[in-house]
PDB file as gemmi writes it, atoms N, CA and C in Angstrom:
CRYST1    1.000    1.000    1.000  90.00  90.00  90.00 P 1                      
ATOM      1  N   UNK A   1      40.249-226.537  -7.733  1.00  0.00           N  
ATOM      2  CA  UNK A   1      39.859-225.184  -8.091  1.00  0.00           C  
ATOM      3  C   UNK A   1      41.073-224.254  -8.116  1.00  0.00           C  
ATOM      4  N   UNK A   2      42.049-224.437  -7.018  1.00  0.00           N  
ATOM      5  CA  UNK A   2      42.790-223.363  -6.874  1.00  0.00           C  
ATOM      6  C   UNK A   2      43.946-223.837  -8.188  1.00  0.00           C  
ATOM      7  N   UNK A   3      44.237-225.279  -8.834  1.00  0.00           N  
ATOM      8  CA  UNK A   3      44.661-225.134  -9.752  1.00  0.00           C  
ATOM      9  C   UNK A   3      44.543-224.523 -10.892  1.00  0.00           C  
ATOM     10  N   UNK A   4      43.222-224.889 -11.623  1.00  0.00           N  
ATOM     11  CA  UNK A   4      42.295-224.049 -12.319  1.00  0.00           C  
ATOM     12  C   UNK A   4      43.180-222.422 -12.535  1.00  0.00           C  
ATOM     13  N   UNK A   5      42.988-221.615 -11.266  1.00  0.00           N  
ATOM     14  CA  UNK A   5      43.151-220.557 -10.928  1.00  0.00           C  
ATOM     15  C   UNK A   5      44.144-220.157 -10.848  1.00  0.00           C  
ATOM     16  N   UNK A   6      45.304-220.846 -11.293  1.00  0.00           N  
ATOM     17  CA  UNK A   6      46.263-220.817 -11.221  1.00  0.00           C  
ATOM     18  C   UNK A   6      47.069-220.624 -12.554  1.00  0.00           C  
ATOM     19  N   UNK A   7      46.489-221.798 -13.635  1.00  0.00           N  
ATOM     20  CA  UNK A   7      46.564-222.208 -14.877  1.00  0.00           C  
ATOM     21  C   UNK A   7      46.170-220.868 -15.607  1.00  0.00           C  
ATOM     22  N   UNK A   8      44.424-220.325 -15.220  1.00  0.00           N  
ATOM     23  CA  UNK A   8      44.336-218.724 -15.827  1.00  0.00           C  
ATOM     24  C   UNK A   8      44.908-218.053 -15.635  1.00  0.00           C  
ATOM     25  N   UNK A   9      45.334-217.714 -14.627  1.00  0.00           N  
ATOM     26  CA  UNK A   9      46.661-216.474 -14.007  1.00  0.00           C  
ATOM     27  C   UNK A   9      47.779-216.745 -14.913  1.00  0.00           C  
ATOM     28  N   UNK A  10      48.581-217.776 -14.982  1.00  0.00           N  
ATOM     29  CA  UNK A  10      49.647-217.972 -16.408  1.00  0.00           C  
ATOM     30  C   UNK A  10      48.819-217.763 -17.447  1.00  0.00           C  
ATOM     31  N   UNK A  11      48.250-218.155 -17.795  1.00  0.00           N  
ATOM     32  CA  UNK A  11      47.853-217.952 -18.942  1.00  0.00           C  
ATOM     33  C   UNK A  11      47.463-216.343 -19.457  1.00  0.00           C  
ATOM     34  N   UNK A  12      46.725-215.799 -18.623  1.00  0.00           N  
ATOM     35  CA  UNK A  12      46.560-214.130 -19.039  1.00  0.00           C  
ATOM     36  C   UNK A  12      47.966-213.481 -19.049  1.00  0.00           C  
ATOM     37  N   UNK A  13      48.890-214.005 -18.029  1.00  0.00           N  
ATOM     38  CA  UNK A  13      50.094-213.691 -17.678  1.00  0.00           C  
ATOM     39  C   UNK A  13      51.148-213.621 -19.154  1.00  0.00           C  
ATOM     40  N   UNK A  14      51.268-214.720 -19.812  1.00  0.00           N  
ATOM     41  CA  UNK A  14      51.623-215.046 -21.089  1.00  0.00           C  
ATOM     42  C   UNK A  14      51.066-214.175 -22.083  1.00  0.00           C  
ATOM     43  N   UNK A  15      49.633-214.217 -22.351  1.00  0.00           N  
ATOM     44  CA  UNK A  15      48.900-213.370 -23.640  1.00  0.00           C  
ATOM     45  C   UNK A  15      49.685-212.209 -23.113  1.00  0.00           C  
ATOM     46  N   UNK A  16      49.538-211.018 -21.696  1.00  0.00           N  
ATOM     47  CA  UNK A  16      49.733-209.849 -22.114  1.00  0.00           C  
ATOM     48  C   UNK A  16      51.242-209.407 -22.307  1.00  0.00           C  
ATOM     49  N   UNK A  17      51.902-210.843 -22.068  1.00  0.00           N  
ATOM     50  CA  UNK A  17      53.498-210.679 -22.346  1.00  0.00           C  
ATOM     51  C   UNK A  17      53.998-210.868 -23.867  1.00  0.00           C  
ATOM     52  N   UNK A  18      52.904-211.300 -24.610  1.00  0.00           N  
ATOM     53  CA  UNK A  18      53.132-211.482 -25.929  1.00  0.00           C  
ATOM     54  C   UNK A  18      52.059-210.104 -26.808  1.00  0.00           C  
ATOM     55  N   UNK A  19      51.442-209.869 -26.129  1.00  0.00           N  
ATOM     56  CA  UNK A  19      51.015-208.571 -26.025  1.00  0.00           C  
ATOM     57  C   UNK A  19      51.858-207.186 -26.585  1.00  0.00           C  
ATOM     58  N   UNK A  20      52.560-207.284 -25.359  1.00  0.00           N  
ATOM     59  CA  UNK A  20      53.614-205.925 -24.958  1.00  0.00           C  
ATOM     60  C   UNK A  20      54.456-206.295 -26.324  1.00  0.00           C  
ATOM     61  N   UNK A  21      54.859-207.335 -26.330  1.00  0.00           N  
ATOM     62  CA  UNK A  21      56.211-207.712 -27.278  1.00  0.00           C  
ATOM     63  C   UNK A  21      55.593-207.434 -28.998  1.00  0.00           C  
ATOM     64  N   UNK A  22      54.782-207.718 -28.928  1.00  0.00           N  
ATOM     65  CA  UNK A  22      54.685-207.659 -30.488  1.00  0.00           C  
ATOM     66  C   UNK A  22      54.033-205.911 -30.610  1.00  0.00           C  
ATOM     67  N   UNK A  23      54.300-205.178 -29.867  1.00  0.00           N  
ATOM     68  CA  UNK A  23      54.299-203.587 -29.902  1.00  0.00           C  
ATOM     69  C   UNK A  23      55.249-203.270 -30.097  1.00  0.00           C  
ATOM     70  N   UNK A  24      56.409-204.088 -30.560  1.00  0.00           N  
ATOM     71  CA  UNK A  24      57.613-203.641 -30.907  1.00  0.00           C  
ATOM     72  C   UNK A  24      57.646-204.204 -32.871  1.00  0.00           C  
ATOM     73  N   UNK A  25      56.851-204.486 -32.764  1.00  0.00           N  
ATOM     74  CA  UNK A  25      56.776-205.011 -34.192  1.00  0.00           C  
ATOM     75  C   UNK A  25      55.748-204.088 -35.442  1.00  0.00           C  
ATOM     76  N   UNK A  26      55.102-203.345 -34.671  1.00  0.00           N  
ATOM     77  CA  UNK A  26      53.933-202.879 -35.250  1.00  0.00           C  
ATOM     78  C   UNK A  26      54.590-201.329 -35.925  1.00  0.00           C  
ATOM     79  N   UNK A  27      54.258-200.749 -36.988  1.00  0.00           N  
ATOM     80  CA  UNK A  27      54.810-199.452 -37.676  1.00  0.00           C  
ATOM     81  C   UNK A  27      54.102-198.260 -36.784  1.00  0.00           C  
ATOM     82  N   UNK A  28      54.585-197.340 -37.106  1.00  0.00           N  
ATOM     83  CA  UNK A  28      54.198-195.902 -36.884  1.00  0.00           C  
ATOM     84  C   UNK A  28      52.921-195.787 -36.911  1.00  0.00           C  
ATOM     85  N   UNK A  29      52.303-196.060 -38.203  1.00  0.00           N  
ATOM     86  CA  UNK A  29      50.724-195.337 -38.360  1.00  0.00           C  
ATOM     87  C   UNK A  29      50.222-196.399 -37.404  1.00  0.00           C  
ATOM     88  N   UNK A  30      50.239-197.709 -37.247  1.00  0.00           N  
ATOM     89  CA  UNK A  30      49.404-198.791 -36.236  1.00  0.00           C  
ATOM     90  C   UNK A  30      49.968-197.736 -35.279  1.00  0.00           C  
ATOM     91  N   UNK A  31      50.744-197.759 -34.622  1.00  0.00           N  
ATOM     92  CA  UNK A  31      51.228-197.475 -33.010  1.00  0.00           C  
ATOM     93  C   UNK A  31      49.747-195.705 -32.884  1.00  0.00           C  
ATOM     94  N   UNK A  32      50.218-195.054 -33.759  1.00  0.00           N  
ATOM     95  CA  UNK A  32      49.314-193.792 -33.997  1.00  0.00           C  
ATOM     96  C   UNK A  32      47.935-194.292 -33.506  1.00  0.00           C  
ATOM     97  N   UNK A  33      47.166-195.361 -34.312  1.00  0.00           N  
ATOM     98  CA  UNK A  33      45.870-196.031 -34.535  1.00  0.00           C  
ATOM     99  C   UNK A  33      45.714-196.210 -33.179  1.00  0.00           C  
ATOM    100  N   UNK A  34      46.620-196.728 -31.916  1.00  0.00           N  
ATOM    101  CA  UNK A  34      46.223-197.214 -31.246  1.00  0.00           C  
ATOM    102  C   UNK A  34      46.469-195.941 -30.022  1.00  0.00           C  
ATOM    103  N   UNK A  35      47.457-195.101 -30.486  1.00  0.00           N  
ATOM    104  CA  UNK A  35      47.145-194.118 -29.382  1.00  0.00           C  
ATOM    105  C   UNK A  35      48.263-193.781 -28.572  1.00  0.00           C  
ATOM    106  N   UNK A  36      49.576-194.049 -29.004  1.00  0.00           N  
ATOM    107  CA  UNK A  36      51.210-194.394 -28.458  1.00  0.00           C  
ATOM    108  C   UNK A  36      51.984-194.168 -29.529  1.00  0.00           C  
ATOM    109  N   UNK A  37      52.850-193.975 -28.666  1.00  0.00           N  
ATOM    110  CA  UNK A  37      54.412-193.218 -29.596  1.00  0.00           C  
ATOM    111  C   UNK A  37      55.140-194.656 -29.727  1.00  0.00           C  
ATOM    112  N   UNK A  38      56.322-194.667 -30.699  1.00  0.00           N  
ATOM    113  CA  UNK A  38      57.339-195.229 -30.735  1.00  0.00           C  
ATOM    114  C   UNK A  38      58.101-195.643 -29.459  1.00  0.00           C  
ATOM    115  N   UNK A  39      58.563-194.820 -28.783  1.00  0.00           N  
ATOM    116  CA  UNK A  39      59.179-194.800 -27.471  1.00  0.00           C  
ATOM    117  C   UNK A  39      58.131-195.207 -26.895  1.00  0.00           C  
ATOM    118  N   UNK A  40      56.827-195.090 -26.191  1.00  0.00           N  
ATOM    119  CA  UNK A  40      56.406-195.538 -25.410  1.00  0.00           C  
ATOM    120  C   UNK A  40      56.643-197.114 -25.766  1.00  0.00           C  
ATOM    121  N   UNK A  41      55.833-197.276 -27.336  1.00  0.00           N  
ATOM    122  CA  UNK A  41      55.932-199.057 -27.522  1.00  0.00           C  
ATOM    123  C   UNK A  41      57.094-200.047 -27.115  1.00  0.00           C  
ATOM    124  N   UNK A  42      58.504-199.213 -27.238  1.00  0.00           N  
ATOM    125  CA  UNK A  42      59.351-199.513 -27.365  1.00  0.00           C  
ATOM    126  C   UNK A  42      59.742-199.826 -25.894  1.00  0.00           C  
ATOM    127  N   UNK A  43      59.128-198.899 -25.103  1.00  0.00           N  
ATOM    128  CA  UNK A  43      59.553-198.955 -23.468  1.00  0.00           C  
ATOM    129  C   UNK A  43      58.485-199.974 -22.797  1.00  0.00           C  
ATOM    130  N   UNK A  44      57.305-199.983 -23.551  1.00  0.00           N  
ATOM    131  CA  UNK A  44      56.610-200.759 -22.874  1.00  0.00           C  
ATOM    132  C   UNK A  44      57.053-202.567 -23.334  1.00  0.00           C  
ATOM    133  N   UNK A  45      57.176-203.093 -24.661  1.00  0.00           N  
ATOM    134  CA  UNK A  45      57.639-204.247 -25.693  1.00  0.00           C  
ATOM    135  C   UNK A  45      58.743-204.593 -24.768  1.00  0.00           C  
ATOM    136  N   UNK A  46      59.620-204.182 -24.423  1.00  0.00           N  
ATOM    137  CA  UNK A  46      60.876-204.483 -23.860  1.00  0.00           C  
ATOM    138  C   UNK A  46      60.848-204.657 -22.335  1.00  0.00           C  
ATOM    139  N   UNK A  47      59.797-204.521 -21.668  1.00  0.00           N  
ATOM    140  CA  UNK A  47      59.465-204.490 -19.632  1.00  0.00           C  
ATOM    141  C   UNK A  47      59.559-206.080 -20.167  1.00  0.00           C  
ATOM    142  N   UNK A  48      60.045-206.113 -18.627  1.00  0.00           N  
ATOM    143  CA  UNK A  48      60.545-207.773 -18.332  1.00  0.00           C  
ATOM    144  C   UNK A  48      59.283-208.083 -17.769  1.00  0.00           C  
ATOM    145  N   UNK A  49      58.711-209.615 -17.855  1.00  0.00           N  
ATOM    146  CA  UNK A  49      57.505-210.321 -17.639  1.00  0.00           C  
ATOM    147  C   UNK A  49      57.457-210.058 -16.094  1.00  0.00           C  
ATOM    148  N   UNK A  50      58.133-209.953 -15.414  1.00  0.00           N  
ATOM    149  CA  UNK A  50      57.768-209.766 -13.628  1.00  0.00           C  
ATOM    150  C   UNK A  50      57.752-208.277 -13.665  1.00  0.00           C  
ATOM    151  N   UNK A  51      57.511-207.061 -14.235  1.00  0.00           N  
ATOM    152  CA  UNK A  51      57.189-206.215 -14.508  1.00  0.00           C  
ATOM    153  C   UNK A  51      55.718-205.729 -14.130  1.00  0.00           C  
ATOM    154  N   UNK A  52      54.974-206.976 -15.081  1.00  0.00           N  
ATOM    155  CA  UNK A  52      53.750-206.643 -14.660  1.00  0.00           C  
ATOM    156  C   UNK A  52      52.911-207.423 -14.203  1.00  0.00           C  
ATOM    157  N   UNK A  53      52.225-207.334 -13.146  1.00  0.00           N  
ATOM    158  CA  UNK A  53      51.289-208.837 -12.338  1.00  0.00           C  
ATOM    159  C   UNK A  53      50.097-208.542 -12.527  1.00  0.00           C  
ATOM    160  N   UNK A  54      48.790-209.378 -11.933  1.00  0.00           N  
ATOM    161  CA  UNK A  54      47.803-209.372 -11.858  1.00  0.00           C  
ATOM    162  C   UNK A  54      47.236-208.602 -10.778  1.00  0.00           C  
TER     163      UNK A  54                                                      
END                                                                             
């Protein structure tokens, strides 16, 4: 079990790190759509993966 639990934790861990990163890819009017500036995307796309935990 506690492997299991372990395997999801990387794994959500990964999606929201590929997440952040491809907010550096997205234009102006998307970033707008979603509710964030340039700079924020840009500050958030670029946080290092031990940045953010569960």
């Amino acid at each position: 079990m506690d492997d299991s639990l372990a395997q999801l934790r990387s794994q959500i861990c990964a999606h929201r790190e590929r997440s952040r990163r491809q907010l550096l890819t997205h234009d102006d009017r998307l970033l707008r759509d979603i509710g964030i500036t340039r700079a924020q995307a840009q500050k958030e796309g670029r946080k290092s993966f031990w940045k953010h935990t569960l």
